[in-house]
Every structure is written in structure tokens, then in C-alpha cells.
C-alpha positions, -999 to 999 in steps of 0.1 A, spaced: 315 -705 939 300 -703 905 330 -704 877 331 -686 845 325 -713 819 325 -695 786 335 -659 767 329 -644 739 354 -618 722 336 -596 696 365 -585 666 363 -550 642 390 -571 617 381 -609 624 414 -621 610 435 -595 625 420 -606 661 423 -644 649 461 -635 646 471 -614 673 455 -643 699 467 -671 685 506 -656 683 502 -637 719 483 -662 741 488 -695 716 453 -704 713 440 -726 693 414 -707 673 391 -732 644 361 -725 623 331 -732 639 313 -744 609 282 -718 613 273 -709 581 267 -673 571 283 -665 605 321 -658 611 325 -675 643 354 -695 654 360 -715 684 388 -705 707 402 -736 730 428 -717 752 446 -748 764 441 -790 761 409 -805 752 393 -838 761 372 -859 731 343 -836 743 361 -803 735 356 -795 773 387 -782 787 412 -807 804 426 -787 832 417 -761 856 419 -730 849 414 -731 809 381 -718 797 370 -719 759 348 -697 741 344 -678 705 361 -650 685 332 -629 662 326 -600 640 318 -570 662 281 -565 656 279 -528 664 300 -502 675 292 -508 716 299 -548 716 319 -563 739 332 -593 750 305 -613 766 313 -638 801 288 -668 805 288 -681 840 278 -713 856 247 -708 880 
């Protein structure tokens, strides 16, 4: 069965969200390094040197500004 490998979480107050899913779920949310784009990476549990995630069940993905008012979070599966 084909997994979920990625999300995408769009955010009205980028900081805000930064804050509320780093203290609720304890994810570890970094700059992505885009310029001109407020996009950070979100690792939700350990990493190998690849930045893939090291056990089953995590799944990393990216916190963004909300680019219009109907944006939602976005799931990329493996298929």
C-alpha cells in the first residue's frame, strides 16, 4: 500500500503556527533557506544524515504562509 510521504501545512500567522506545533506536537520546525519564500521544514521525529525520517511512522513536510483564503494543507503520496 502506497504511504503518505510528505505534507504541507499552509499558516494565516507563520510564526504563530511555527509556535503552537513545535510546543504541542515537539516538532522540530527550521528555515528552509528559500529566499523570498517563508517556508520552513517540519521533521516530526529523528532524522538520518539524509533528513529522511528514521522510523516508521514519522513523516516530514513544510509549514507556509497561507496563499489565499481556500489553502489547505496539501498530502503528497508515494505512487
Amino acid at each position: 500500500m502506497n504511504k503518505v510521504v510528505h505534507f504541507e501545512i499552509p499558516a494565516d500567522d507563520f510564526d504563530r503556527a511555527k509556535k503552537f506545533y513545535q510546543d504541542v506536537f515537539g516538532w522540530d520546525i527550521v528555515p528552509s533557506g528559500m529566499p523570498n519564500m517563508k517556508y520552513d521544514i517540519v521533521r516530526t521525529g529523528p532524522v538520518d544524515e539524509n533528513m529522511m525520517p528514521k522510523e516508521s511512522g514519522f513523516i516530514n513536510g513544510g509549514l507556509m504562509m497561507r496563499n489565499s483564503p481556500n489553502e489547505g494543507p496539501v498530502l503528497v503520496i508515494d505512487v
